[in-house]
Every structure is written in C-alpha cells, then in structure tokens.
C-alpha positions in Angstrom: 0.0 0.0 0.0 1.2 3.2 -0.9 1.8 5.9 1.8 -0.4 8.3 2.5 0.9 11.6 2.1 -1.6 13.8 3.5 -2.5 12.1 6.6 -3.7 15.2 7.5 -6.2 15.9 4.8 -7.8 12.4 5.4 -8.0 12.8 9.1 -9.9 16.2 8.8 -11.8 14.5 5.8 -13.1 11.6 8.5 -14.1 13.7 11.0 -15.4 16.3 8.9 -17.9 13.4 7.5 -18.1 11.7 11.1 -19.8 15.0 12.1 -22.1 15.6 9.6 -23.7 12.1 10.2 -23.3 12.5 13.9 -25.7 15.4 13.6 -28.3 14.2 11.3 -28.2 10.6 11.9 -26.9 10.7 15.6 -24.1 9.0 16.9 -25.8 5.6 18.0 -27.5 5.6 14.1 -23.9 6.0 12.6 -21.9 3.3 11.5 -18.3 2.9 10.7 -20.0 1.7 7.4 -21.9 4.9 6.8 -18.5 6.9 7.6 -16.7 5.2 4.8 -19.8 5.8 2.4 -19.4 9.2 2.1 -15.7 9.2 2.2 -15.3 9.2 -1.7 -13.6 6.5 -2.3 -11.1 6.0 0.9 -11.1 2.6 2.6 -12.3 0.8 5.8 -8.5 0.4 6.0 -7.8 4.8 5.8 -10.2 5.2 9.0 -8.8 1.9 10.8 -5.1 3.6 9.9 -6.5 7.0 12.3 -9.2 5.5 14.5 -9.2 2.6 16.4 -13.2 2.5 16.7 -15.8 4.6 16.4 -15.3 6.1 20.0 -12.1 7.3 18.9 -13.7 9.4 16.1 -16.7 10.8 18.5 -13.8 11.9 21.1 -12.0 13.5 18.5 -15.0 15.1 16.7 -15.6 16.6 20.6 -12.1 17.7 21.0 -11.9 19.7 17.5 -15.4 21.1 18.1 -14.2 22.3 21.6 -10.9 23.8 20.4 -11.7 26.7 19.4 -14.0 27.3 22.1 -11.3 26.4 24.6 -8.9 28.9 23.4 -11.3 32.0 23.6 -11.7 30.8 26.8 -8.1 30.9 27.7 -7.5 33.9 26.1 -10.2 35.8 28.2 -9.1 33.8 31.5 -5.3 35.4 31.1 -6.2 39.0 30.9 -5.3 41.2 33.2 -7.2 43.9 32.9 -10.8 42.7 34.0 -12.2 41.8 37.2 -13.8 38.5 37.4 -17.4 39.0 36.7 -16.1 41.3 33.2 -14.3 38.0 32.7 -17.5 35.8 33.0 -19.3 38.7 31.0 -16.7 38.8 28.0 -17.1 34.9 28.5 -20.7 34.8 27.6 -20.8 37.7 24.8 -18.0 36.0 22.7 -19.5 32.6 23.2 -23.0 33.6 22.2 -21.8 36.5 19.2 -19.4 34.4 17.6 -21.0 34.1 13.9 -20.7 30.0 13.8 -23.0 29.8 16.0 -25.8 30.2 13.0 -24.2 27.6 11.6 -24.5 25.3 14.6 -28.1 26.0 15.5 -28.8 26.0 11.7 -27.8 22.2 12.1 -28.8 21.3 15.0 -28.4 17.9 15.8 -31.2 15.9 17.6 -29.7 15.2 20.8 -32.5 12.7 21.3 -31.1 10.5 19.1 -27.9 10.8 20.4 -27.4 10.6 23.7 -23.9 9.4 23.6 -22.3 12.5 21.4 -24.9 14.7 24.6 -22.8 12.8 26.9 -19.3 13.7 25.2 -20.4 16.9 25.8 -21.3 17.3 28.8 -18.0 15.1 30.0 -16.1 17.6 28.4 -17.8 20.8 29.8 -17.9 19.6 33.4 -14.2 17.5 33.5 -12.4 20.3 31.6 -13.9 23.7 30.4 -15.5 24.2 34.0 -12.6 23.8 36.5 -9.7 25.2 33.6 -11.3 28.0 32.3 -14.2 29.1 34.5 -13.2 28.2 38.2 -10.1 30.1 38.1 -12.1 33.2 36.8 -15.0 32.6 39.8 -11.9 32.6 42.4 -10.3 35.6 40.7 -13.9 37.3 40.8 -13.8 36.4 44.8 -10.6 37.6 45.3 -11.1 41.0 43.8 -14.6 41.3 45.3 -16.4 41.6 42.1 -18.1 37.8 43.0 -20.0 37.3 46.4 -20.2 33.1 47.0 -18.8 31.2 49.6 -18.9 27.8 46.9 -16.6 28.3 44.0 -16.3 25.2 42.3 -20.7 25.2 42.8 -21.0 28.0 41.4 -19.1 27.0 38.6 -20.7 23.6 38.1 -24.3 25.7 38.0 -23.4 28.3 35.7 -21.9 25.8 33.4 -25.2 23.5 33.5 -27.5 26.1 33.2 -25.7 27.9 30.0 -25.0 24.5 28.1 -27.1 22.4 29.3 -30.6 23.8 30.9 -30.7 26.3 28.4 -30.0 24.6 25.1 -32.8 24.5 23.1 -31.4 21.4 21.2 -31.4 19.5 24.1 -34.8 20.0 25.2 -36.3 21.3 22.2 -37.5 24.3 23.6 -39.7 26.8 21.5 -38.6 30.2 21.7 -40.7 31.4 24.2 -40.0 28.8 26.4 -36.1 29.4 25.8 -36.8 33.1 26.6 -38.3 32.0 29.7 -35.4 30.3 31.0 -33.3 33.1 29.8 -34.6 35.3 32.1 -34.3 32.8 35.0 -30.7 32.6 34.2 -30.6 36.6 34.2 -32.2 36.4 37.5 -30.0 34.0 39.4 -27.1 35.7 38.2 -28.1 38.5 39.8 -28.5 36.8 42.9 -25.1 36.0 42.8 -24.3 39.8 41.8 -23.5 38.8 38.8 -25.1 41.2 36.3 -23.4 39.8 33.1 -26.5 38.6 30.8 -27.6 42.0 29.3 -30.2 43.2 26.6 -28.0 42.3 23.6 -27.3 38.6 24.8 -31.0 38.3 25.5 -32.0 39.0 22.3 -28.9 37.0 20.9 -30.1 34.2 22.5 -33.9 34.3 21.0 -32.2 34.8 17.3 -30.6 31.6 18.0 -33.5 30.1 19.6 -35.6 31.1 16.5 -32.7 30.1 14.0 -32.7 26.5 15.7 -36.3 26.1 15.6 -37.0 27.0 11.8 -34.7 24.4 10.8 -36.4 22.1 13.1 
C-alpha cells in the first residue's frame, strides 16, 4: 500500500464526514459503514489507519469542536485587565456572538437520538472547560470582590449547566418562548449572585438563536 501523504487531509476528511452524520443521523444511528460511504472513495483500512473505533472518532469530533471554544476561553481567562465578573461577561458575549453559531443551530443535531455525542459533551464541559477556564475566573472574581459566594467550584458547576445544558434549546427542544423564559431565570439568578453579566443584547442574541434553531427544526 502506498503511503499516505496527507495524513492530515484524510483525518480532517473523517471527522469532517463523522460529524455531519453524527448530527443528522446521531451517533448511536452511525456506522463505521456509513463513515466510509461518504468518504469518496477511501477505505475501511484509511479510518482503521486513524481511528481505532468509532469512539475514537466521536472523542475527536468533541475535541476539535471544543478547540476553538477552549482557546477564547483561555484567552479571556489570562487578561489582566478585568475583574472576574467582566471576565465571565466577556465569557458569555464571545461565546453567544461568535458568527458560527448560526451555523451550529442551523444544524442542530437531535440530541434525542444521540445521547452518547450529549454525553461527550457534557464530560467535556464539566471535567475540563469548568474547572480550567471558569473556576479560576470565579476565584479571581472572589478575590477582587467583584463575585460574592462562599462555593466556588458550585457555582461554577451551575453556571456551566444552566448555560449548556438547561438552556439549550437542542437539548430539550424548547420553542422560543419557552427558551426566553429560562433566559430570564438565568438573568435572574445571576443577579442573585451579583453577577449582572446577561444583558439586553445577549438576550436578544439568544432568541435569534432560539428562532434560528427552531425553523430548521
């Protein structure tokens, strides 16, 4: 067999495919068969030479969709020149403004009919994002005075359940009234905490993407 000399290309090739079958399929309706199917032409042997399984390819899928996400959130996490609620605040607006989010809720996937790619999701939010990115902003927040809460690491766990989880309309396939709704109870208990960090252009962020999910529905 001839070697490949773009491993790269057909790696992103994979993945890029595994995706788009992950979303409108779901994970547990995907097969390794139906990977190589729209592969144009490349092997059972070219995945098998990347991926050992098909877990492999839905941990990478998670790890290249949370890159980019993961580096914003570093990159806000390292300033130095906001407290840490404008930290939280910046958090949220470049999280919910960033233009590919269209795209995502324009192809929603149907998270009932894949719970495992959900659970991915959530492993990855709560074991990684949440105690590297958010915690140490919450503990820079109580040290500077600008966050009042005696639980840290709770308060972290919360915020990052209600924001990715609670409020996703592709999880519970919330209309968008019912997603405004639990916008403003997010706003709300934020507020309880002093944290005044969901504001009128977030809000109305959130219901484009709310509507944008639903019409493709």
């Amino acid at each position: 067999m001839a070697r490949n000399k773009h491993p790269e290309e057909t790696v992103n090739l994979i993945l890029d495919v595994a995706f788009q079958l992950f979303m409108e399929k779901g994970y547990e309706h995907t097969s390794i068969q139906d990977i190589i199917n729209h592969l144009g032409g490349l092997s059972k042997g070219a995945i098998y030479h990347h991926f050992k399984s098909k877990e492999d390819i839905i941990a990478a899928v998670i790890d290249r969709m949370t890159e980019e996400s993961n580096q914003m959130l570093a990159k806000v996490r390292d300033r130095d020149d906001l407290t840490g609620k404008e930290k939280l605040k910046a958090i949220f607006k470049e999280s919910i403004l960033r233009p590919v989010q269209e795209d995502i809720f324009t192809v929603a996937p149907n998270f009932s009919n894949s719970p495992r790619l959900l659970f991915c999701i959530f492993r990855e939010t709560m074991d990684e994002a949440a105690p590297d990115y958010i915690l140490p902003i919450i503990r820079q927040g109580i040290s500077d005075g600008s966050i009042q809460t005696d639980y840290p690491e709770e308060l972290t766990e919360l915020v990052m359940l209600a924001a990715n989880i609670w409020m996703n309309p592709m999880i519970f396939d919330d209309t968008v009234e019912e997603s405004y709704r639990k916008f403003m109870v997010f706003r709300q208990m934020m507020e309880g905490f002093g944290l005044d960090i969901v504001d009128e252009e977030l809000l109305d962020r959130l219901q484009e993407l709310a509507f944008i999910y639903q019409k493709n529905r």
